[in-house]
C-alpha positions as CSV (number, residue, x, y, z in Angstrom):
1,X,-0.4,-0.7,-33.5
2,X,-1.3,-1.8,-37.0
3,X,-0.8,-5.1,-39.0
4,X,3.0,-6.2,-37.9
5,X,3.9,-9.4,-36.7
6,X,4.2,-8.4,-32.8
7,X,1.2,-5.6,-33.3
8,X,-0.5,-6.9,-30.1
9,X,2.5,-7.3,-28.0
10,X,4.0,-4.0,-29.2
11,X,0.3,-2.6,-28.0
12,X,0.7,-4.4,-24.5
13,X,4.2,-2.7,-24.4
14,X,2.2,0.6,-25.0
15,X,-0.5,-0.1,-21.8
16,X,2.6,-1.3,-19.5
17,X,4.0,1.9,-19.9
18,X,1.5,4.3,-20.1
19,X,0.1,2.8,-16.7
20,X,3.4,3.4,-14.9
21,X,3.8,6.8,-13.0
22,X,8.0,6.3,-13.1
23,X,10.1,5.5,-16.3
24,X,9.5,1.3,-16.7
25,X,13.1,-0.4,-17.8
26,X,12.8,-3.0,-20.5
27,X,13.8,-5.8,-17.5
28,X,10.7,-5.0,-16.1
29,X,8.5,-5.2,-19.5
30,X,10.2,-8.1,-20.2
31,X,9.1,-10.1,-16.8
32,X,5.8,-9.2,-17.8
33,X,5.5,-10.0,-21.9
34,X,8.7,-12.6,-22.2
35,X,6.2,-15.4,-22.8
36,X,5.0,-13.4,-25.6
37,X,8.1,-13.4,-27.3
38,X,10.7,-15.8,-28.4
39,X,13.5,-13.5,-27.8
40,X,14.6,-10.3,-25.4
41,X,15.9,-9.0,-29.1
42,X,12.4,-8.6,-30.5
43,X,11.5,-6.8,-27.4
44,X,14.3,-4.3,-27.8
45,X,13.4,-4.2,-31.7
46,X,9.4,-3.2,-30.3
47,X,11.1,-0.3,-28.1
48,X,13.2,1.1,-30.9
49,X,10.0,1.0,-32.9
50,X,7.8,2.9,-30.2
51,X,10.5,5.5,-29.8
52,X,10.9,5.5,-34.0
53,X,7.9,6.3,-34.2
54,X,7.2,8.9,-31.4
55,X,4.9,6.9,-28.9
56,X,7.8,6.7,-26.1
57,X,10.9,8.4,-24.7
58,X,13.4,7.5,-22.7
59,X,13.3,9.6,-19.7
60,X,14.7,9.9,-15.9
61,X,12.3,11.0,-13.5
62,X,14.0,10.4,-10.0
63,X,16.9,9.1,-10.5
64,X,15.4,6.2,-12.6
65,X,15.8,5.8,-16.0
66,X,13.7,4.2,-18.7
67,X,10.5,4.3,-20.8
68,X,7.7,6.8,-20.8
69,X,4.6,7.6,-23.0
70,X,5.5,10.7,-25.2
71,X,3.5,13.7,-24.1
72,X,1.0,14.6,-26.7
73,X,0.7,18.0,-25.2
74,X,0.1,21.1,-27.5
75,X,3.3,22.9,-27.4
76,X,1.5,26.3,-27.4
77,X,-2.0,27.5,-25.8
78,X,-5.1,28.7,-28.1
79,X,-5.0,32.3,-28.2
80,X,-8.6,32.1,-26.6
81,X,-7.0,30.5,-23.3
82,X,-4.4,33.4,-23.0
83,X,-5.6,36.3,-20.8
84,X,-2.9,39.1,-22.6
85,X,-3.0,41.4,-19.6
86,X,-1.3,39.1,-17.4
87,X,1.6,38.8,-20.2
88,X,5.1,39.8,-19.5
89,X,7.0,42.2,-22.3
90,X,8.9,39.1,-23.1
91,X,5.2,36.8,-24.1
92,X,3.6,37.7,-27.1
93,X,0.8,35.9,-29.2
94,X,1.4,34.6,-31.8
């Protein structure tokens, strides 16, 4: 995650939660990096970043809240994927 001063912790930040299959609180990130860091501040300055700049979200899956990759996922399919006979009125390509 570039040249910043915590670029390798803010990429183990990234790998701890990208690896988790349920929203991972900062308590938990912090168990695992707090040697890393001088402070639980930077940590929440790292997060803030990530969400900045579109890498996480906060989300709640379960009834537990906290951080998640941000889906990369195209928001629409290639027209070439679309069969259009099996589209309601209400679809259309675009």
């Amino acid at each position: 995650f570039g040249k910043s001063k915590h670029a390798d912790v803010t990429n183990r930040v990234l790998d701890v939660i990208k690896e988790a299959r349920l929203p991972v609180t900062s308590k938990y990130i912090w168990k695992i990096l707090s040697h890393d860091l001088e402070r639980e501040e930077q940590l929440r300055e790292i997060l803030k970043g990530l969400i900045q700049a579109e890498k996480i979200q906060v989300k709640t899956v379960k009834d537990k809240q906290g951080f998640m990759p941000r889906s990369s996922a195209p928001h629409e399919w290639p027209p070439e994927l679309l069969m259009p006979d099996f589209l309601t009125s209400e679809e259309t390509l675009q």
